[in-house]
N, C-alpha and C positions, 0 to 999 in steps of 0.2 A: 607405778607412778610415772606421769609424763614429764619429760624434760621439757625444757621452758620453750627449744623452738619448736618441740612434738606441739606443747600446747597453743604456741601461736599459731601453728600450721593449722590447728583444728578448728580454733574461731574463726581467722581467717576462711577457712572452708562454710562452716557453719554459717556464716555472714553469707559470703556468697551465695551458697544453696537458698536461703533465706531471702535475701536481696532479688535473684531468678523468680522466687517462689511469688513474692510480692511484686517485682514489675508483671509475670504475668495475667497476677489479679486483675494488677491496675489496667492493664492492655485491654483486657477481654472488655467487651463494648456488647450493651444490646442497641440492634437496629429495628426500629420500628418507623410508622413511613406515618402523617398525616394531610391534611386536602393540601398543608403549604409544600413539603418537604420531608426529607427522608429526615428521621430524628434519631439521632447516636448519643447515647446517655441521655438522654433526655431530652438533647438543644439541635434544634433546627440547623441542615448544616446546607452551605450552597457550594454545589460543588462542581468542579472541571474536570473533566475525564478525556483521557486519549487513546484510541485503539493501537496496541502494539499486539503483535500474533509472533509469540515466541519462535515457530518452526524460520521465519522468517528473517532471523536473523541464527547467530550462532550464540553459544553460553556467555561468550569471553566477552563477548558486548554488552550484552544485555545491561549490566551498574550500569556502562555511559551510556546508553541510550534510556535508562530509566533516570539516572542523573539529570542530564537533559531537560527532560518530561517535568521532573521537580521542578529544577529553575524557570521551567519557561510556564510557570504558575499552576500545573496539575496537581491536584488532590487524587487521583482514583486512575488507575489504569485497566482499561478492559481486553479481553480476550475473549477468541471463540476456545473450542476444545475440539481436537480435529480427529473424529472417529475413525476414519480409514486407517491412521498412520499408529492407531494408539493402539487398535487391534486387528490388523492385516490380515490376520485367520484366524478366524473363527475361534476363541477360548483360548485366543495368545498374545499376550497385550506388550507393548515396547511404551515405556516411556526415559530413553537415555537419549544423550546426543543433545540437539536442537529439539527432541520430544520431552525432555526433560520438564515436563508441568509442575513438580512440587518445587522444583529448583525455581523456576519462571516463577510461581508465586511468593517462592520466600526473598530471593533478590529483590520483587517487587517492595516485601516486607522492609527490609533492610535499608532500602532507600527514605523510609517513611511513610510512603503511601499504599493509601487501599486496592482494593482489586472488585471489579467487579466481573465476574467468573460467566459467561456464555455459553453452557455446557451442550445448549441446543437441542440434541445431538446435529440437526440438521444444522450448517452452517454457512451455506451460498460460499461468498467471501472470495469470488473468482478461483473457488482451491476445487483439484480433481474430486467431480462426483458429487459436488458438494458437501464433502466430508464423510459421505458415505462410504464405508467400505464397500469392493465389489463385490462381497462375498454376502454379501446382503439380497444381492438381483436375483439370486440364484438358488433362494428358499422356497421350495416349492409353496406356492398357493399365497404368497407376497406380495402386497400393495403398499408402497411407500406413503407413508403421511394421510393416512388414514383410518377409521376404525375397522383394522386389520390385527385381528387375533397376531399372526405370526410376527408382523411389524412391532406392536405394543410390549409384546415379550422381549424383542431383540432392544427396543429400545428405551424400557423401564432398565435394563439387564445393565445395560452402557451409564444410564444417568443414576443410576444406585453405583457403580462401581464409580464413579467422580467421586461422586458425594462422601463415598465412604472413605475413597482414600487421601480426600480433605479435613474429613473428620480427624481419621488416624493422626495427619503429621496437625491438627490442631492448627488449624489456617483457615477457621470460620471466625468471625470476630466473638461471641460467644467466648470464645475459646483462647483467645489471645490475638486469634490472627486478622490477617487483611481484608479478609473477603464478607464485604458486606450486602452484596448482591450477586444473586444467579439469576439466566434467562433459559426459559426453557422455549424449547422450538426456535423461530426464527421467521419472520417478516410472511406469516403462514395467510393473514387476510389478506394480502394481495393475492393470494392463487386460492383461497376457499370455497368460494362459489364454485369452482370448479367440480368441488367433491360431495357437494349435494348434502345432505343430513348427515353422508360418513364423516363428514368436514367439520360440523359443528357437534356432534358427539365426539371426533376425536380431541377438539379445543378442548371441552370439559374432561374428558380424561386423562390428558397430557397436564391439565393446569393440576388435579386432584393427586394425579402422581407426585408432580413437583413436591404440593406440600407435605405429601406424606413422608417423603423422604427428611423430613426435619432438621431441615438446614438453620434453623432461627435465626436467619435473615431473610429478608422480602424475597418474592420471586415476581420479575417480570418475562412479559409477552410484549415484543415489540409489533406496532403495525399491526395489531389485534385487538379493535374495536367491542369484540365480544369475549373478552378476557375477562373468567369470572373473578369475584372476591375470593381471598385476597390479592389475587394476582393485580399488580400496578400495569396498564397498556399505556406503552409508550409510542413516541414519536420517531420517525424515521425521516430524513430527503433535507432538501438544502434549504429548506428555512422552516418552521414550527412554531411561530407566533402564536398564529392562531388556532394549534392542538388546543382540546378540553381533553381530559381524560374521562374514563366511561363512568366514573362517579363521582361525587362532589368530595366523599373522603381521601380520593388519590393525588398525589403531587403529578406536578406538570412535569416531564421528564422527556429528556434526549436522547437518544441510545448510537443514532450515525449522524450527526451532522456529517455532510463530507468536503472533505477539505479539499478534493479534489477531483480526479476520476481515476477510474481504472485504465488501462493499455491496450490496446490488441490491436494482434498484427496485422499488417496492412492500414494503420490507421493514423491518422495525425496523434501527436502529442496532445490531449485536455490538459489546461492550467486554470486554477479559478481564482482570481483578484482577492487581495487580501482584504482590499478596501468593502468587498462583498461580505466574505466568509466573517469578519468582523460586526458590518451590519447584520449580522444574519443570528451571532451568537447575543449582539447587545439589544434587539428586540426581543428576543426570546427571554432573554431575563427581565426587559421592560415589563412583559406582558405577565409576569407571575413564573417562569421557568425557574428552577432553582436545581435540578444537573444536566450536564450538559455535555455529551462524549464526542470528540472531535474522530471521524471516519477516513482518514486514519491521520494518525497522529503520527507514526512511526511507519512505513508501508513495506518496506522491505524487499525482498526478492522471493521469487519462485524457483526456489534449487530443484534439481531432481526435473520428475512428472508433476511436481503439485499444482500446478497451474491446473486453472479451470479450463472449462470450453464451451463455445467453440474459441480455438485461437488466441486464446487468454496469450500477453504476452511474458514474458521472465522477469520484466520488470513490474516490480509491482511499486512502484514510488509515489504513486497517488499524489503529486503535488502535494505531498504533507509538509508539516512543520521542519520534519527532520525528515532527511530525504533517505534514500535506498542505502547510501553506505554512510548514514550515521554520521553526518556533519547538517549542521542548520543549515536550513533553507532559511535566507533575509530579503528581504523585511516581513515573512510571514513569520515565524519565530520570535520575532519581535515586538510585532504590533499586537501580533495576539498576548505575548507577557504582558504587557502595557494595557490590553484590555482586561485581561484577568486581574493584575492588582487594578484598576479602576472599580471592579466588580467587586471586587474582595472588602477597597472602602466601605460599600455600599450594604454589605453581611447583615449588619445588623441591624439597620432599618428591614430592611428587604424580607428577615424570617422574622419581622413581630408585626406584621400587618400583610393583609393583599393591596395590589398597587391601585390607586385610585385614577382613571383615567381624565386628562384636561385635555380639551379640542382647544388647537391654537390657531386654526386656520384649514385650506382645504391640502389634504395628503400631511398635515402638521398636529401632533398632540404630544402630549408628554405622559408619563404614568411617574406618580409619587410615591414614595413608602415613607408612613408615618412610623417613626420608634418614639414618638410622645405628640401632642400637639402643639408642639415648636419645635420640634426637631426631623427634618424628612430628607430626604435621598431622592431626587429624580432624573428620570431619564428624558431626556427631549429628541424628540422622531422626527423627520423629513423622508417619508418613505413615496415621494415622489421621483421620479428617476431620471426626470431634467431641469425643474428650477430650483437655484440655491433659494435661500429664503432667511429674512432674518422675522423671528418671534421673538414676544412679550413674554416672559413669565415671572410672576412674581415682581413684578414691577423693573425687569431690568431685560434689555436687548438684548439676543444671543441670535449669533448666526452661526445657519446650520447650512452645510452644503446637501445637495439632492442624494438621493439614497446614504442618508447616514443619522446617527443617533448622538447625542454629547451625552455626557454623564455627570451628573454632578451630587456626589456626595454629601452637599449640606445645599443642597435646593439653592445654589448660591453660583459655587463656583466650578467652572469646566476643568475637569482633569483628563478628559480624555475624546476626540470625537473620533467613529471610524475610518471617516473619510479621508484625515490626517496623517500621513505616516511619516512617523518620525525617529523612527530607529534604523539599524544604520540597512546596509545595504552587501549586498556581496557581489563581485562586479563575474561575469559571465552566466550564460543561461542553466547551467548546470555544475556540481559538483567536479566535472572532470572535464566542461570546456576546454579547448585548448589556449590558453594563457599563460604568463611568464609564470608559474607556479603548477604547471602541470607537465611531466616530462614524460616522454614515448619509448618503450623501449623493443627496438624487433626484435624478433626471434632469430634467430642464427638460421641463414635458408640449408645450408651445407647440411643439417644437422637433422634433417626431416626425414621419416620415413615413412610408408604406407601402405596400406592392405587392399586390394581393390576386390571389393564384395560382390561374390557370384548373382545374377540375375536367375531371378526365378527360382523354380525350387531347388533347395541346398545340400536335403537331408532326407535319411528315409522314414522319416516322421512325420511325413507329410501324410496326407489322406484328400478322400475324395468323395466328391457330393454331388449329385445331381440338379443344379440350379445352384443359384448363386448367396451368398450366406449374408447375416447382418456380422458383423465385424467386432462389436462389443461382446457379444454373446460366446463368439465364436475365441477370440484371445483371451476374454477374460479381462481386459486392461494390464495382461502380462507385457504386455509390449504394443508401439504405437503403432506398428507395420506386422500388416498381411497380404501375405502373397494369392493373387488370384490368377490361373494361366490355363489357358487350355490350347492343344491342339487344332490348329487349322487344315485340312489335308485338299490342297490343291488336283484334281485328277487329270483338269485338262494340259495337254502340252503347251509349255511358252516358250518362245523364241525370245534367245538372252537379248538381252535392253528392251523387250519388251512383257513387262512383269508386270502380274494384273494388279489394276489399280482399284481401289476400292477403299471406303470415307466408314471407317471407323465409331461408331457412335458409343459414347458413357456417360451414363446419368449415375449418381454419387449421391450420398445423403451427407456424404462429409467425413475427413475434412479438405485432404488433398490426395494425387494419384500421379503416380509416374505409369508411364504406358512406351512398354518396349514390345517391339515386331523384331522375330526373330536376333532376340536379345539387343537389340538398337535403340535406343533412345527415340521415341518418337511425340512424346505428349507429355504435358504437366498442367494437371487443372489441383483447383482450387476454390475455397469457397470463403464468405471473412466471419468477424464475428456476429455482425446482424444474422445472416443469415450462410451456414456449412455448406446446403449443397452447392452443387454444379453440374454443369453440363460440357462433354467434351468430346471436339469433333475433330478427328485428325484423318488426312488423307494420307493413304499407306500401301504399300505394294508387295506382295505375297510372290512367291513362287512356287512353281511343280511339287509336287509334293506333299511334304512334312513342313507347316509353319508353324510356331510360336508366337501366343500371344500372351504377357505376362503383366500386370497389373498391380502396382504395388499403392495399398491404398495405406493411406496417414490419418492418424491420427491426433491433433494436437491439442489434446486434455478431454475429458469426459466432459460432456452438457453438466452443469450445475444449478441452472437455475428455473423456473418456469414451474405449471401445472403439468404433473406427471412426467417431470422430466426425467426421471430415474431410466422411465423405457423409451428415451428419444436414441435412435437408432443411428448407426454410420456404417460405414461401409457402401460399394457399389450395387448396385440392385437393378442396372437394366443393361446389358451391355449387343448391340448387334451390327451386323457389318452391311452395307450398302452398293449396289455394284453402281456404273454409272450410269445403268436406264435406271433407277431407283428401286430396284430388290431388293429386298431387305431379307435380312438373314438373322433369327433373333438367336442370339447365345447364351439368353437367359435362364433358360432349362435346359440348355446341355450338362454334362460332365464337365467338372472343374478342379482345380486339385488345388487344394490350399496347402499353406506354410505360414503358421506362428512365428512373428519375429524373421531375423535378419542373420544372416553367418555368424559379420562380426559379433552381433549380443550373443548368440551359441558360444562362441571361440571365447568371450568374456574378454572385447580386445583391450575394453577402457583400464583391466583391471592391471592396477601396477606391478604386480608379479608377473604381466608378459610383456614389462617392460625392454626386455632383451630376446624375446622370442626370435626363431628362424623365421616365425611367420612373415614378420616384416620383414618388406624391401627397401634398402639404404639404395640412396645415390647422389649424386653430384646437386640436384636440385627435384624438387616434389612436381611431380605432374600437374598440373593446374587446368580448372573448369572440366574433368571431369566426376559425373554423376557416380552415386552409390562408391566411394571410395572413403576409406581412415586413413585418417596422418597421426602422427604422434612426433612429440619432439621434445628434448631436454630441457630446461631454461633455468637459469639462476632467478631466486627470487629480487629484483631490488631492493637497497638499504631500504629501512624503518618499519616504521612500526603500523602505520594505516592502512587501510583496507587498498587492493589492485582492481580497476578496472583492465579486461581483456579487448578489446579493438577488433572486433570480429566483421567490420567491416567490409574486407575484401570477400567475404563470400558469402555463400547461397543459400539455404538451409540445412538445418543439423542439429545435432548434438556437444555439448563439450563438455569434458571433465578435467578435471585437476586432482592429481596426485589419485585418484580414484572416486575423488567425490564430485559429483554433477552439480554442475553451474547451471546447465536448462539448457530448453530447448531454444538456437537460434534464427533467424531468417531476415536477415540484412535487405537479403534481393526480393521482399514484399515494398512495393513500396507503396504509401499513402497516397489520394488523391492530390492533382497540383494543385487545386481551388479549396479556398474555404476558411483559410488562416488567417489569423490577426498576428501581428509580431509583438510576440509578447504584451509588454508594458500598452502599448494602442488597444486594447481589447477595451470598453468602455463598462466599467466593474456597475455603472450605474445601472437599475435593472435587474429585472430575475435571472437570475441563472440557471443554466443548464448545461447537460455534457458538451454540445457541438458549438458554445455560442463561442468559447476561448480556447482557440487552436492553433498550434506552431509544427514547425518541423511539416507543412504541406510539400506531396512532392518528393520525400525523403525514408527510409524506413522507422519504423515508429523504435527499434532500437538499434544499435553497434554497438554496445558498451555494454560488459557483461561483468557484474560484481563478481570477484574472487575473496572472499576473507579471507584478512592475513594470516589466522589462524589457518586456513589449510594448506599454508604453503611453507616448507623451512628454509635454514641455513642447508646450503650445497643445492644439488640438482632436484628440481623438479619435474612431473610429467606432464604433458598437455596432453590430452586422447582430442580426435574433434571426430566424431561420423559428418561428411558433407552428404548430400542426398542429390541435389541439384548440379555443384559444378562452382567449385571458388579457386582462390589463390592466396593458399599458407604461407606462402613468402614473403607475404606483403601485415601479417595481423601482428600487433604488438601490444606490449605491457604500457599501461597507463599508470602514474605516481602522482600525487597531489602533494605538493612540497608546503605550498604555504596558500595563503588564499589573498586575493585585492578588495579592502573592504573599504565604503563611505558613509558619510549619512551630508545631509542637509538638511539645518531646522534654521527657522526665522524669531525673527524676533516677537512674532503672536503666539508662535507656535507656547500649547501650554507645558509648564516646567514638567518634570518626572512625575509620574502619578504617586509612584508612591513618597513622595516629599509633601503629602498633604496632609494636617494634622488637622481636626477640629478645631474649630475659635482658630485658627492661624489662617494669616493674611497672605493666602494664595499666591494671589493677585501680583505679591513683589517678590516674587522667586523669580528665580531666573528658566528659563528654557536653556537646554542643554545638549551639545555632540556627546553622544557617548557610542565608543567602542570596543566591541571587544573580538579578540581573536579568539579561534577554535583549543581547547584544552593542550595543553605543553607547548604552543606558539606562541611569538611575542611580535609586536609590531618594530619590524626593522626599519621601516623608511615612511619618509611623508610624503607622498609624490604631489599631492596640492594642498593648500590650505589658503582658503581667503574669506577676510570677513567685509563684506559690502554688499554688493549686488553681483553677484559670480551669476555665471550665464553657464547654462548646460546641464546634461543629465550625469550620473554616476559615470567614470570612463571618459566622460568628453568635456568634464570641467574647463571653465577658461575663465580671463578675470572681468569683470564686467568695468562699465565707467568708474566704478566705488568700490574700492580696497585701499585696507589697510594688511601690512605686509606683517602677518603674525604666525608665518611658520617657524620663527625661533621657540614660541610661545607653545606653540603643538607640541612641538618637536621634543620640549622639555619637561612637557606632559606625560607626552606616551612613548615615546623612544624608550624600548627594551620593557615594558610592562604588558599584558595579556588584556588589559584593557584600561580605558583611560576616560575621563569627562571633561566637557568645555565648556561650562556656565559663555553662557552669549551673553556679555556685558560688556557694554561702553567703557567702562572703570578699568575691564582687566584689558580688552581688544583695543582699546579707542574709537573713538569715532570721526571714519575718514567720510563721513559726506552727512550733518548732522539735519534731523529732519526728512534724513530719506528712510524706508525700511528699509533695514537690513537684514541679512541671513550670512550663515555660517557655511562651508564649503568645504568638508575635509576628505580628504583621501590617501591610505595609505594600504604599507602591504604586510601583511603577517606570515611570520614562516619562522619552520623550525630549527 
């Protein structure tokens, strides 16, 4: 017999088990998709999705940046699945760490939103290889992404092992879990043609595979036109209005909107206007779209080798929403919530009808969505890209400025236009600007020491070959340097200072080469990301003898994308010497002796167990601007809790690590063309866009600031490893801190109130427009540095008070002083009104920190 708390304990238990047993009923969801919309239990659903790629950030982050993602109105978070990293050899699979995939989707789980799962296996995405392992190049009788026996095996083998080990942890929606969509392949019709009929039977057997693996949710094919039933072909690139899909029973679908561009070195910064990326997602649901995945939402960083190539850079920040180390970018974060709840109004009109289109004039039309016949949702367009414009609809004026869309959720009243932004602002060009909220911390120079890496070859593991090698093939992608050197033997006599001269020539398929004569420093070529190779002509002076020439060619990330890029090649491939009546001397089928990798990676110097080795040399201060040398140095972490930016500024290119885990590859001393930028905010959003039209940072290297998660760094000493290759100065790089941040907004008195402060049958029209701000999670706003409500003149930063102000920084101040975030209804009643009859606007500025 139980005692009374045995038997509470067991209902209790019983309950719960039971309670588990019935939420996961309830959870489990069938996904089926119809011409409007993907449909989950039954009901049409319209949905916002954002690209986050787990490897890209760390585990500890990942709630807040999917936290984030929630608030700033996403339903569905997408991801690729990164084959190289999940089985690096052949029948041995890693998913711990930042690989960690079932954790990545249940965190996703936990936050409340779905997943739609990219398992590809092929996945671009700027990551090495394109996600291909290298052990894939290297199957005999192998053709990548084609109807290739050997290919189809390897990678049915990879998309049945997702699959299955989604099933297991019960993470299909089916099942309880989040993931309501998988994509098989990857953006494959842009490179098809290329592969002739192999191309279009491998589409049909790649689609046929997917569904056999019986995932019971849809599978799409993005940028595949010829995607059979059931598979949904979606949309890819920066606007999608006018995608059909390839059948009339398919919903209209997004897979990359991109929010911004990718990096690479040597190249100016891309940023893309909010006021764009805004118009871009509120046409697309104008015209009948209903999901919508922002490219990227989250962009992260390139730790380690994952960077793509050629040249891909470390940063991978993609002008997203949330930027590299996981703090909002504003006013894009912002404007985009504000358009998502505008969209969100709009639900259900939107899934009970297709949108009916009205012409309002020329470049001018609206699309309606009826939910009865008095009751409708529309959208009104200005998709002209220089005149504002005011239209009729429905008997009432609305003006729309040029490239932008309003929205009005009862065909009545405006809750949102693109071209408007009214949320708040964050004052410098980046996360880690230097501002009174960002502190610098140098490294101790006393405190350096370093290894200076032999030239040429190091070890008796070298070998040798008659002509000269491709460089992938030959390392395997074990390492981004190889050594190429051969012997010169001078026979004729030279009289000393007069040492023959002779013009060295190297042609490169990519990416870069140091070229030492007689172990000296004499050349550095390079090539960018349009296009790896180069060409390299140095004049150089041999002597009697025995000379050296030694060759060390780089590589920065594997080709990922293109037709047949699997076999695009790098390494040197023509190398021969010139005397100065033009003789040419080819040394392209001579004898040559290679070396995989570098000393230091042999010696293993980054690893922290030789953090006190003999090897290194201590002294008074670190050698500086020279080539092929390691430094390493101690450092206290600084107080708190958020992520370290590194300041790798002072030097050349390289390597870095922390504690033993790699930050990426650097190279400061690339720098961007001078020509070509717009500053920031002056880029004119109005118009298509494209990568080169919005560019900053001209002139400058595309990075110096290299993300550290706080996570790999403790209380007491830490290690910095750095490999230089080129020639910098460690005395000069320090620790970056973000203490607090400077935030503003400016709205007027037109501007429309909160979008979501709109209720049906309610009277819009006399709500108020409102400051609202908020600081970044555990900050609060300590100070108001301006506030004026009249006519303030100036942008974010350079506020000043115009002829009309009323003095209501008491008023702020009692607002938001010590709160994480705060509202200011713009009203006459609460502000007063110091100039009546004039419009007015609201003006605030303050600072948040921890």
């Amino acid at each position: 017999m139980m005692g009374t708390k045995s038997l509470v304990a067991f209902v209790l238990f019983a309950l719960l088990v039971f309670e588990g047993y019935f939420t996961e009923k309830v959870l489990s969801a069938t996904v089926t998709y119809d011409h409007r919309a993907l449909v989950i239990d039954g009901k049409r659903r319209i949905l916002q999705s954002g690209s986050i790629h787990y490897p890209r950030s760390t585990p500890e982050v990942w709630p807040e940046i999917i936290k984030k993602s929630k608030e700033g109105g996403l339903d569905v978070i997408e991801t690729y699945v990164f084959w190289n990293y999940h089985e690096p050899v052949k029948g041995q699979y890693y998913f711990e760490g930042r690989f960690d995939l079932v954790r990545f989707v249940k965190t996703v789980q936990e936050a409340g939103l779905l997943v739609h799962l990219r398992i590809g296996p092929y996945a671009c995405a700027e990551w090495n290889y394109g996600g291909f392992p290298i052990w894939l190049h290297f199957i005999p009788g192998i053709q990548f992404r084609t109807t290739n026996a050997p290919f189809k095996i390897e990678m049915k083998q990879f998309l049945a092992k997702i699959v299955e080990m989604m099933k297991k942890e019960h993470l299909f929606a089916s099942q309880g879990g989040p993931i309501i969509l998988a994509q098989v392949e990857n953006e494959y019709g842009n490179i098809e043609g290329s592969y002739g009929v192999g191309g279009e039977l491998y589409v049909k057997w790649a689609a046929e595979t997917a569904v056999s693996l019986n995932t019971s949710v849809p599978w799409v094919m993005c940028v595949q036109d010829d995607a059979p039933d059931p598979i949904i072909n979606t949309c890819n690139g920066f606007y999608c209005d006018r995608f059909t899909p390839n059948s009339p029973s398919k919903p209209k679908m997004w897979t990359e909107n991109y929010s911004g561009w990718f990096l690479g070195f040597g190249n100016p910064i891309p940023f893309r206007p909010v006021e764009d990326l805004a118009f871009a997602v509120a046409r697309f649901f104008e015209t009948g779209g209903t999901f919508q995945n922002y490219y990227m939402y989250f962009g992260g960083t390139n730790f380690g080798r994952t960077a793509g190539g050629p040249l891909v850079a470390t940063s991978y920040d993609y002008d997203a929403p949330i930027d590299e180390y996981g703090f909002l970018r504003q006013p894009k974060w912002g404007h985009l919530r504000d358009l998502h709840k505008a969209i969100k109004q709009c639900e259900e009109h939107m899934i009970s009808s297709d949108p009916t289109q009205v012409q309002l004039g020329k470049n001018l039309e609206a699309h309606v969505y009826y939910k009865s016949s008095n009751e409708c949702a529309a959208f009104l367009a200005n998709y002209g890209s220089s005149l504002d414009a005011n239209v009729t609809f429905n008997g009432n004026i609305y003006f729309l400025p040029a490239w932008s869309v309003s929205i009005l959720p009862d065909c009545k009243n405006v809750i949102f236009n693109t071209a408007k932004v009214v949320s708040q602002r964050t004052l410098g060009d980046s996360s880690f600007s230097a501002t009174t909220s960002v502190n610098d911390f140098i490294l101790e120079p006393s405190s350096w020491s370093w290894y200076k890496e032999r030239v040429g070859i190091w070890s008796n593991n070298s070998f040798k070959n008659s002509g000269l090698l491709e460089q992938i093939a030959t390392t395997k992608d074990t390492s981004d340097y190889l050594w190429y050197t051969i012997s010169i033997n001078v026979k004729e006599n030279i009289i000393p200072g007069q040492e023959k001269e002779l013009f060295l020539h190297i042609e490169s398929l990519g990416h870069a080469a140091l070229v030492f004569v007689n172990k000296r420093l004499v050349g550095f070529g390079y090539g960018n990301h349009e296009d790896a190779s180069f060409i390299l002509d140095d004049k150089i002076t041999l002597n009697h003898g025995n000379n050296t020439i030694d060759l060390l060619s780089m590589m920065i990330g594997v080709q990922n994308y293109g037709p047949w890029f699997d076999v695009a090649g790098a390494g040197i491939f023509y190398v021969a010497l010139r005397d100065l009546k033009n003789n040419t001397n080819d040394l392209s089928f001579e004898e040559w002796t290679y070396q995989v990798g570098l000393e230091g990676e042999d010696l293993d110097l980054d690893n922290i167990n030789l953090a006190n080795s003999s090897l290194w040399t201590t002294g008074a201060a670190p050698p500086v601007n020279q080539s092929l040398i390691w430094y390493k140095v101690a450092f206290l972490a600084p107080e708190g809790k958020g992520p370290l930016a590194l300041n790798l500024a002072s030097m050349g290119k390289g390597q870095a690590w922390v504690n033993g885990q790699s930050i990426g590859r650097y190279w400061p001393a690339y720098l961007s063309p001078s020509s070509g930028c717009t500053n920031g905010s002056d880029c004119d959003y109005r118009g298509a866009y494209d990568p080169s039209k919005c560019l900053k940072n001209c002139g400058q290297p595309a990075q110096t600031l290299y993300h550290i998660p706080r996570t790999w760094v403790h209380i007491g000493e830490n290690l910095l490893v750095l490999h230089e290759e080129l020639g910098g100065d460690p005395s000069k790089i320090s620790l970056r801190t973000k203490t607090g941040q400077e935030i503003c907004a400016h709205v007027s008195e037109t501007d429309p109130p909160p979008a979501d402060s709109w209720k049906p049958n309610s009277e819009f029209i006399s709500q108020n427009p409102e400051v609202q701000l908020t600081c970044e999670r555990g900050w609060h706003i300590t100070s108001i540095n301006f506030a004026s409500f009249g006519t303030p003149i100036g942008k974010c930063g350079t506020f000043a008070l115009g002829a009309c102000n009323a003095d209501i920084l008491s008023i702020v101040q009692q607002a938001c002083l010590g709160q994480e975030g705060c509202s200011i209804p713009i009203s006459t009643a609460t502000l007063g009104d110091p100039c009546p009859g004039v419009l007015k606007s609201l003006a605030v500025e303050a600072l948040c920190s921890d």
